[in-house]
TORLUM-700826 format. One record per residue: residue in one letter; x, y, z of N, C-alpha, C in turn. Coordinates in steps of 0.2 Angstrom, whole numbers. Layout:
BEGIN
+---------+-------+-------+-------+-------+-------+-------+-------+-------+-------+
! residuo !  n_xx !  n_yy !  n_zz ! ca_xx ! ca_yy ! ca_zz !  c_xx !  c_yy !  c_zz !
+---------+-------+-------+-------+-------+-------+-------+-------+-------+-------+
!       a !     X !     Y !     Z !     X !     Y !     Z !     X !     Y !     Z !
...
+---------+-------+-------+-------+-------+-------+-------+-------+-------+-------+
//
This chain:
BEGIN
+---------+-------+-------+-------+-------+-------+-------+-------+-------+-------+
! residuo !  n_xx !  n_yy !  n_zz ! ca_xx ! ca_yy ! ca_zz !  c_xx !  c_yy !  c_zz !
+---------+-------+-------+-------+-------+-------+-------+-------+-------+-------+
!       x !   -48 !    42 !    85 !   -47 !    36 !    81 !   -41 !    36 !    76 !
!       x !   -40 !    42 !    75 !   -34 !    41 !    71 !   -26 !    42 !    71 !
!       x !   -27 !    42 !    79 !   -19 !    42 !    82 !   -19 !    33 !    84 !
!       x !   -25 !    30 !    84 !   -23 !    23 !    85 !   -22 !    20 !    79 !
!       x !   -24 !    21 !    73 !   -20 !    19 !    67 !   -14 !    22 !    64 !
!       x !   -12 !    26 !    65 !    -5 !    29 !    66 !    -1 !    23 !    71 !
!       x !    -4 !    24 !    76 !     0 !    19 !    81 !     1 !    13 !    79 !
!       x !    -4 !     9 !    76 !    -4 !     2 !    74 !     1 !     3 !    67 !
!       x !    -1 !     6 !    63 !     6 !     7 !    58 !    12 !    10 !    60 !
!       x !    13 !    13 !    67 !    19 !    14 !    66 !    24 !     8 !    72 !
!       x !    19 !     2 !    73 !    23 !     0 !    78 !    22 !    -7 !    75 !
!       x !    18 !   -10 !    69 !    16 !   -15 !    67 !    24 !   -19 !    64 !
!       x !    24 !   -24 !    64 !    32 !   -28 !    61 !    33 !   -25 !    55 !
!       x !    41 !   -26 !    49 !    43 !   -25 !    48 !    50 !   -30 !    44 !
!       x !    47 !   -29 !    38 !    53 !   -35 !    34 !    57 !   -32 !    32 !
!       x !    64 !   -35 !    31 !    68 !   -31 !    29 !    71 !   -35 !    23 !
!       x !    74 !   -31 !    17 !    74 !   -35 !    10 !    84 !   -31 !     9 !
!       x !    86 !   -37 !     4 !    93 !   -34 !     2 !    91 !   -31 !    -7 !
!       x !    91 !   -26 !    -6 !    89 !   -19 !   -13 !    96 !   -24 !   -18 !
!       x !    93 !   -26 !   -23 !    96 !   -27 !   -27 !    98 !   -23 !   -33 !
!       x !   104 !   -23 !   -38 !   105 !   -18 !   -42 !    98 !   -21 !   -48 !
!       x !    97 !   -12 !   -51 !    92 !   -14 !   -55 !    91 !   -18 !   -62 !
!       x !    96 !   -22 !   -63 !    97 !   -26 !   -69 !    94 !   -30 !   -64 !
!       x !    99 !   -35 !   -60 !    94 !   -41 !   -56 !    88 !   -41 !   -54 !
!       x !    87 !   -37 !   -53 !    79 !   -34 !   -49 !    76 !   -37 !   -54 !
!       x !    77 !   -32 !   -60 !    73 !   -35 !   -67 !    73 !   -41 !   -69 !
!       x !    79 !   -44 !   -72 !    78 !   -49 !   -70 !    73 !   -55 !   -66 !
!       x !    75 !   -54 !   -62 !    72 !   -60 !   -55 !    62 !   -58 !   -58 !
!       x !    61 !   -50 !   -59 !    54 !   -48 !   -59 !    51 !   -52 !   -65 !
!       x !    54 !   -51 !   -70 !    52 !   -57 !   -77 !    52 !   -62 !   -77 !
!       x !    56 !   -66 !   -73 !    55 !   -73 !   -68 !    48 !   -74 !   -67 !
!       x !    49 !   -69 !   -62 !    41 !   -70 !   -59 !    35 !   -67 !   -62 !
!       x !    38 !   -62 !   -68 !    30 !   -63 !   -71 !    30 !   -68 !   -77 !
!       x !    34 !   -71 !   -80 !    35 !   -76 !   -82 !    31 !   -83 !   -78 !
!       x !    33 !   -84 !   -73 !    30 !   -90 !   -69 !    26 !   -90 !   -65 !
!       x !    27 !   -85 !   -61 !    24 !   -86 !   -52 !    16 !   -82 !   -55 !
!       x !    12 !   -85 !   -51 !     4 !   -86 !   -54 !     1 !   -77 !   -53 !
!       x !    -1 !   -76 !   -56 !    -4 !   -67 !   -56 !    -8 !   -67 !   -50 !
!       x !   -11 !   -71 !   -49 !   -15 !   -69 !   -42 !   -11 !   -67 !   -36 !
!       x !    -6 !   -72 !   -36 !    -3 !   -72 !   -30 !     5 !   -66 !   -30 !
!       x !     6 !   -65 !   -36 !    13 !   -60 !   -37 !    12 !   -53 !   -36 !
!       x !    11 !   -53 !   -30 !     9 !   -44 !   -24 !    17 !   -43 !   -27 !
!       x !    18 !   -44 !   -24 !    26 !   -40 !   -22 !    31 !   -42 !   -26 !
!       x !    37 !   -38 !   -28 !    41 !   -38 !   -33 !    47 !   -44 !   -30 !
!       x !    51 !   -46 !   -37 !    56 !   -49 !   -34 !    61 !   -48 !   -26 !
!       x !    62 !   -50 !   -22 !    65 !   -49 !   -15 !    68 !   -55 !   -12 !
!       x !    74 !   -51 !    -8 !    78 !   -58 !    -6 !    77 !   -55 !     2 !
!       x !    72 !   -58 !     6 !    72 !   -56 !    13 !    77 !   -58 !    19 !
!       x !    79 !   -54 !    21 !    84 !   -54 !    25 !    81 !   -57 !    33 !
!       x !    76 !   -51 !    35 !    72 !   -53 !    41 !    64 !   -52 !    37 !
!       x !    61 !   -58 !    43 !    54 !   -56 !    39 !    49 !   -56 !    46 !
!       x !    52 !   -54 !    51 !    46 !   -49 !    56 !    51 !   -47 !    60 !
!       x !    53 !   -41 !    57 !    57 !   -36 !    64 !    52 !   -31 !    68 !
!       x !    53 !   -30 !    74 !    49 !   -28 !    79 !    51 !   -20 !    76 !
!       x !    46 !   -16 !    75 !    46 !    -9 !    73 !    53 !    -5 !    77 !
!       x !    52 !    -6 !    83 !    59 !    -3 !    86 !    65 !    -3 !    83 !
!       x !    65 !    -8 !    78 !    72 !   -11 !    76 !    74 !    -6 !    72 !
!       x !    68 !     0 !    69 !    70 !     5 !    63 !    70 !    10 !    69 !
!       x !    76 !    12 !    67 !    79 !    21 !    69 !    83 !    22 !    66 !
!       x !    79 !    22 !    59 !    84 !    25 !    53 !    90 !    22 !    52 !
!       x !    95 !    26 !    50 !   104 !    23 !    49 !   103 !    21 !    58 !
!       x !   104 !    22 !    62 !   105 !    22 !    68 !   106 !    14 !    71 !
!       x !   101 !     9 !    65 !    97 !     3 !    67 !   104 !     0 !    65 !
!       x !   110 !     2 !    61 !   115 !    -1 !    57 !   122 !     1 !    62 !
!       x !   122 !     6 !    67 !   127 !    10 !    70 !   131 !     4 !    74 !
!       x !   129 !    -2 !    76 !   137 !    -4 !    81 !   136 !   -12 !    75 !
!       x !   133 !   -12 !    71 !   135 !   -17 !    64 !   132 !   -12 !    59 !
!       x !   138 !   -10 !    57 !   138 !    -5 !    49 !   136 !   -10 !    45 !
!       x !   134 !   -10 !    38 !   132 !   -12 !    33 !   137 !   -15 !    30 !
!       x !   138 !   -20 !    24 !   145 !   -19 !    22 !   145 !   -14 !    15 !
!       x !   149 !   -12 !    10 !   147 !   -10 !     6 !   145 !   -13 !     0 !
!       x !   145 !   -10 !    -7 !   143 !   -14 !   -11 !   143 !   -21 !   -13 !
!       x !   143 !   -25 !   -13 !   143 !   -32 !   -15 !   141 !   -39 !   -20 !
!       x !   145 !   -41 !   -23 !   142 !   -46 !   -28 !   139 !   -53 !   -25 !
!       x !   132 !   -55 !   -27 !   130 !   -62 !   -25 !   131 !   -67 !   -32 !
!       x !   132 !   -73 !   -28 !   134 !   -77 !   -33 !   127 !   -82 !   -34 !
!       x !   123 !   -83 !   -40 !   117 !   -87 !   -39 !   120 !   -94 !   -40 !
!       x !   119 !   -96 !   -36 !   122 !  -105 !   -34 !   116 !  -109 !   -39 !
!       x !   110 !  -108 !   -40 !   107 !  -112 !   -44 !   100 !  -111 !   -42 !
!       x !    96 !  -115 !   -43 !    89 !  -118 !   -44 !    87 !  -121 !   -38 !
!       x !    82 !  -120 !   -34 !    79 !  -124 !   -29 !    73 !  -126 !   -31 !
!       x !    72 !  -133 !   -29 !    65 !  -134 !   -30 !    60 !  -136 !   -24 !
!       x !    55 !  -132 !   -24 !    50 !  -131 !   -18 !    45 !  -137 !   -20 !
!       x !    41 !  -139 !   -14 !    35 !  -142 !   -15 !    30 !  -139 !   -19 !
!       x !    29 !  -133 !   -21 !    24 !  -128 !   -22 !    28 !  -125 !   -27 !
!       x !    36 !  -124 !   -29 !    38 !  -117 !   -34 !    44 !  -118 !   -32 !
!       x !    49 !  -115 !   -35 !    58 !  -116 !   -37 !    59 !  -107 !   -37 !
!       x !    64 !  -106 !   -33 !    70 !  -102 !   -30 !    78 !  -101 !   -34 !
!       x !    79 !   -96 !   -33 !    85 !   -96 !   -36 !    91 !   -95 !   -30 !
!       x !    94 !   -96 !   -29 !    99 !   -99 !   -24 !   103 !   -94 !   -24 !
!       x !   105 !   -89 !   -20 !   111 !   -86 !   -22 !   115 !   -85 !   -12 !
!       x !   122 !   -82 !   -14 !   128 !   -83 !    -9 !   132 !   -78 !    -9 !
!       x !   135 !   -75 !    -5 !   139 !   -72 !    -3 !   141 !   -68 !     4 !
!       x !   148 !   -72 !     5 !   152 !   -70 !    10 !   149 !   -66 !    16 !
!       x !   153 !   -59 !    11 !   149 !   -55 !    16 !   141 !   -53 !    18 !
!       x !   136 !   -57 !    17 !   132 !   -56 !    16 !   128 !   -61 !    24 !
!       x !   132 !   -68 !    24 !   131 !   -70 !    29 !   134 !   -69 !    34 !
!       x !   140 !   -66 !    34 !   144 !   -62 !    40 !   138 !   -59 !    43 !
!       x !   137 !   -54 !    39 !   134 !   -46 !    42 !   126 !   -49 !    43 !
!       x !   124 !   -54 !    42 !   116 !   -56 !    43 !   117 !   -58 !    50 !
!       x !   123 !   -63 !    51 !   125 !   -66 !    58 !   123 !   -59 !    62 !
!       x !   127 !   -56 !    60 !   128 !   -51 !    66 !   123 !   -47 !    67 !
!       x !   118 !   -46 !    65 !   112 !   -44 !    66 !   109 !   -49 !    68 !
!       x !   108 !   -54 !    68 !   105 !   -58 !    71 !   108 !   -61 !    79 !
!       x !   111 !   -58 !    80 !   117 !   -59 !    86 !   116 !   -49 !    92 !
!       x !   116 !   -46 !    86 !   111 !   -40 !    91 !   107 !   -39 !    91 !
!       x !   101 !   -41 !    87 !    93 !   -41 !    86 !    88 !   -47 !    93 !
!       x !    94 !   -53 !    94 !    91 !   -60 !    93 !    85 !   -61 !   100 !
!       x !    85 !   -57 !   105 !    79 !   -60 !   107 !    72 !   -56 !   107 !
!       x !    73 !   -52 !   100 !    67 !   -48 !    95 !    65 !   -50 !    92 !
!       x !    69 !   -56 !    89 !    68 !   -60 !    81 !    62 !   -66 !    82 !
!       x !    59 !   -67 !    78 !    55 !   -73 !    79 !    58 !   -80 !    76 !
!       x !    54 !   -83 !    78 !    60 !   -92 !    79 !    64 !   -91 !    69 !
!       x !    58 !   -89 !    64 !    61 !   -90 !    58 !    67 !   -85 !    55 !
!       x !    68 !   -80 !    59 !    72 !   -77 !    60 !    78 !   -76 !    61 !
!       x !    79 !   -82 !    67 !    86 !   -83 !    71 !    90 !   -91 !    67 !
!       x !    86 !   -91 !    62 !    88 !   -96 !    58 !    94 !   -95 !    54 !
!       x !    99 !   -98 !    53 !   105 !   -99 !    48 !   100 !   -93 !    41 !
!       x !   105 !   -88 !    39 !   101 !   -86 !    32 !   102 !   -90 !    26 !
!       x !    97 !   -91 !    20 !    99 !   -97 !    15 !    95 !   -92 !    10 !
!       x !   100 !   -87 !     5 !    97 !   -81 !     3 !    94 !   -83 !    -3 !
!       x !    88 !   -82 !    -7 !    86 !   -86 !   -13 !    77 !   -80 !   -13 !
!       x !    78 !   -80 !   -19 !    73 !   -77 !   -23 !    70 !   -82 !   -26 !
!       x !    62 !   -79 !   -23 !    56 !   -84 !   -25 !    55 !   -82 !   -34 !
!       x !    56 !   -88 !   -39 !    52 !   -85 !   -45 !    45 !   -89 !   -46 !
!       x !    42 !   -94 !   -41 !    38 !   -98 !   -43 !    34 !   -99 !   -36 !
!       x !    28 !   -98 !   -34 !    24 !  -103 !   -28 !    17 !  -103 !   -29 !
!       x !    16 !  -106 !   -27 !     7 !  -107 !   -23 !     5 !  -112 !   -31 !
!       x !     9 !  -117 !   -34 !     5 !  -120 !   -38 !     8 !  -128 !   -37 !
!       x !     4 !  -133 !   -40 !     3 !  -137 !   -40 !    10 !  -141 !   -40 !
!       x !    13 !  -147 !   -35 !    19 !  -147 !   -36 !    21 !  -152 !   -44 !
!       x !    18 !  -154 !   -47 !    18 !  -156 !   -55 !    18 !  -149 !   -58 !
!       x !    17 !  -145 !   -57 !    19 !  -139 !   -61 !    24 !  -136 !   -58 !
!       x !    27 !  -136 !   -53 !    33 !  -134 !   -49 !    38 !  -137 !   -53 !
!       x !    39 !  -143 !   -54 !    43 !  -150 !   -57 !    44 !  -148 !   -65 !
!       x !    39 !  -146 !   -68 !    39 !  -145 !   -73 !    43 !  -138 !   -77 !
!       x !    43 !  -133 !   -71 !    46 !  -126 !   -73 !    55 !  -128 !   -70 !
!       x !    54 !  -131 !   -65 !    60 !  -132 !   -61 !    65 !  -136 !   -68 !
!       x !    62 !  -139 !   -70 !    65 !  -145 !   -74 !    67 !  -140 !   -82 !
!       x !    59 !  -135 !   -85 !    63 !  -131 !   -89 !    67 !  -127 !   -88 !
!       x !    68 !  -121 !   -84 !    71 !  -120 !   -78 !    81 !  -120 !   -81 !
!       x !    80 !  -125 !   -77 !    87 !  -129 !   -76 !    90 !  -131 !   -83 !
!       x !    85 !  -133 !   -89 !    90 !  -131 !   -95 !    92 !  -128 !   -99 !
!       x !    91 !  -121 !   -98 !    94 !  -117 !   -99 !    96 !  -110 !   -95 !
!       x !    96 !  -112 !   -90 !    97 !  -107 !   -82 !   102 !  -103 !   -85 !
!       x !   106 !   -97 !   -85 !   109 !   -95 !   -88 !   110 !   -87 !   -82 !
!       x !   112 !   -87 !   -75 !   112 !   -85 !   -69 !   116 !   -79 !   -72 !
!       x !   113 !   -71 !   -69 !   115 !   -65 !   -72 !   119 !   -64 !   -64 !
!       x !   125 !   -57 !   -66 !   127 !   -54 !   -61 !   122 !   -52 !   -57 !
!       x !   121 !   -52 !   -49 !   120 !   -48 !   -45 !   123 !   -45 !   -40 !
!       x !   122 !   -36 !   -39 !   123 !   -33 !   -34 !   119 !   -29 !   -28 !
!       x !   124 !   -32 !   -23 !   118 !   -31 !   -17 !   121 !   -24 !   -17 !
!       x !   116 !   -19 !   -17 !   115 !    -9 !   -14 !   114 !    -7 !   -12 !
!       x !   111 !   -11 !    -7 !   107 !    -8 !     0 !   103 !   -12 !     2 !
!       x !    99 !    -9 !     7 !    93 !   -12 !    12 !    88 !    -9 !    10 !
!       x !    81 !   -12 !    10 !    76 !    -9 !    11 !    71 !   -12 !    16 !
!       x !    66 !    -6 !    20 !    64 !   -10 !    25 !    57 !    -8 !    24 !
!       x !    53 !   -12 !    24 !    45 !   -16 !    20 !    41 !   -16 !    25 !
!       x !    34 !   -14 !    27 !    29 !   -14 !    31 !    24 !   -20 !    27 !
!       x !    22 !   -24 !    29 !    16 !   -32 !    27 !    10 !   -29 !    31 !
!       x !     5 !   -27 !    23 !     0 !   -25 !    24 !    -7 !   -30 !    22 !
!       x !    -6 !   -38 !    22 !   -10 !   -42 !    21 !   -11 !   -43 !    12 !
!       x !    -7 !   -40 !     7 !    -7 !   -39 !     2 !     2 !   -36 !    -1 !
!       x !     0 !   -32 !    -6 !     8 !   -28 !    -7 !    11 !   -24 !    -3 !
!       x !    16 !   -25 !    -3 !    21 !   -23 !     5 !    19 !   -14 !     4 !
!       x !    21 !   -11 !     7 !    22 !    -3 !     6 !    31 !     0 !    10 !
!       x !    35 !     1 !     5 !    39 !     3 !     8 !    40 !     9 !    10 !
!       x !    45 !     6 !    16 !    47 !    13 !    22 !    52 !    15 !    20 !
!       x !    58 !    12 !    18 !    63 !    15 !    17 !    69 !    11 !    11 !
!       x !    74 !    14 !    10 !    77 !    13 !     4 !    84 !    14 !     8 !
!       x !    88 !    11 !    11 !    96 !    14 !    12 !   102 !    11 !    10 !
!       x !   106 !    14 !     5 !   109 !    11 !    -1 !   114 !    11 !     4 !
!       x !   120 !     7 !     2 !   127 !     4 !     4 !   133 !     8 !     1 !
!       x !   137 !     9 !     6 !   143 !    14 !     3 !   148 !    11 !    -3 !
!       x !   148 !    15 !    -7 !   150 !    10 !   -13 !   160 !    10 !   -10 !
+---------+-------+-------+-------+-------+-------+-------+-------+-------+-------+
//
């Protein structure tokens, strides 16, 4: 029995997040313990890149070998989004939709439909609540938004175990 749960972990899907520098991390993480409701805030601030990679897709650095990474990079937080349920912080950069393209241009008949979609990169700080209270952070929010530097460091690649993710791995970007 226990080479089938081995199995089942080692072959189960696989999210892939963009490793923020740890100021923004911080950041974005006070965000969400500030707003996003305690029940539901398993997992730390995260910008998902892919959110079900087929397990094959990790072999290590090897997974980045005919589209290299880029290296360190600044994102630009473009603003506030407001969801039906919770409000996002919007963020941009360059190189960041190039190199998604192109992983999703080598990955694509692995990827599932919400995956082969244009990337639209944003950090959730608010969901799962009523949208009059979505409206109401949204709108403090937005008076005094005051959007910090961020830098993107790396990749990290997350296993979704029904709860808080468990990570796999951590691979930082050549500076």
């Amino acid at each position: 029995m226990p080479s089938l749960l081995i199995f089942v972990y080692m072959t189960s899907p696989l999210i892939l997040t963009l490793q923020l520098s740890p100021d923004a991390t911080g950041y974005f993480n006070q965000l969400r313990r500030t707003w996003y409701p305690a029940y539901a805030n398993v997992v730390e601030a995260h910008l998902t890149l892919f959110h079900r990679l087929p397990a094959d897709v990790y072999r290590g650095r090897h997974a980045f070998d005919t589209i290299p990474a880029p290296g360190v990079f600044t994102l630009e937080v473009t603003g506030l989004q407001r969801y039906p349920h919770g409000v996002a912080c919007t963020l941009f950069a360059a190189p960041l939709q190039a190199w998604h393209q192109s992983l999703q241009q080598e990955w694509g008949s692995q990827l599932i439909w919400r995956d082969q979609q244009p990337l639209q990169p944003h950090i959730t700080i608010m969901n799962k609540v009523t949208d009059w209270k979505a409206q109401r952070v949204y709108e403090k929010l937005l008076a005094d938004f005051q959007p910090p530097q961020v830098q993107a460091i790396g990749v990290q690649w997350w296993r979704f175990e029904k709860g808080p993710w468990t990570l796999v791995d951590t691979w930082p970007f050549d500076r």
